[in-house]
C-alpha positions in Angstrom: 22.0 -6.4 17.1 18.6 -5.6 18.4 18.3 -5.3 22.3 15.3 -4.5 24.3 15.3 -0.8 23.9 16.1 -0.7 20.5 12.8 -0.1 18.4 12.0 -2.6 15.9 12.3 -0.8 12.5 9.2 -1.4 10.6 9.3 -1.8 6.7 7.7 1.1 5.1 6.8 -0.9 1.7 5.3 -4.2 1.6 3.8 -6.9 -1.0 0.4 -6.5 -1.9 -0.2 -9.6 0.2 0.8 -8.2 3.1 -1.0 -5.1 2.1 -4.5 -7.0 1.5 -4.0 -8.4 5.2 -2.9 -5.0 7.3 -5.6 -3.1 5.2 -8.4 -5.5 5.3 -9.3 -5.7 1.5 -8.9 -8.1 -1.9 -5.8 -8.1 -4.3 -8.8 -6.8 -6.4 -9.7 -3.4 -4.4 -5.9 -2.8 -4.4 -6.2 -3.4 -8.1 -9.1 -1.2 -9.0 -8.1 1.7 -6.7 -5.0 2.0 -8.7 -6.6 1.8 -11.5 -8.8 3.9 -11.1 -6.1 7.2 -10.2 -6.9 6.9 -6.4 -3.3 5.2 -5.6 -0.7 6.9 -7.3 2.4 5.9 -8.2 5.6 6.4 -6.6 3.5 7.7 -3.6 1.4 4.7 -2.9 2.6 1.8 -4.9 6.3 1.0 -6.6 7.4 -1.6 -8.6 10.6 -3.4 -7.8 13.1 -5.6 -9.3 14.7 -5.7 -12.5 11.7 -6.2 -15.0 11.4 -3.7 -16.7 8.6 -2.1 -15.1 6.5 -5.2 -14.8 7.9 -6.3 -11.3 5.5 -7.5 -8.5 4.0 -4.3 -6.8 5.0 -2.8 -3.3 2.8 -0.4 -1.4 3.2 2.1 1.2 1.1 1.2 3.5 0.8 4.4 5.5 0.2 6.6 2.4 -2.8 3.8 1.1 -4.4 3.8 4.6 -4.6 7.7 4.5 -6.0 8.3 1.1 -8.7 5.2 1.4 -9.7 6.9 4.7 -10.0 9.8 3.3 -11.3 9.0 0.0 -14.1 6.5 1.0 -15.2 9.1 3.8 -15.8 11.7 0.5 -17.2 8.7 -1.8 -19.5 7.3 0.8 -21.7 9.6 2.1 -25.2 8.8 2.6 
């Protein structure tokens, strides 16, 4: 039972539709950023459920929101 001190424990990985809405982007950026090496596996993105490795994907969203940050702060300078 949850009271008013007791913190609200967040969820540490979500679907990639909740990811697309806390981060701002597409299922397709998602997509293309794992593709492309810049989420890694196990550290940014997991699989789950019994499918044998084609499950729906969960992501961690504090790990994703670090890299992009730092990753589109390298990739976009002017």
């Amino acid at each position: 039972m949850e009271t008013a001190t007791t913190p609200t424990r967040q969820r540490v990985w979500v679907t990639t539709s909740e990811a697309c809405t806390a981060l701002g982007m597409s299922r397709e950026t998602l997509r293309q950023l794992r593709l492309r090496g810049v989420l890694t596996p196990g550290k940014h993105y997991r699989r789950w459920g019994c499918t044998q490795g084609r499950g729906p994907l969960q992501w961690h969203l504090e790990n994703v929101e670090a890299t992009i940050t730092g990753w589109s702060r390298r990739h976009l300078r002017i």
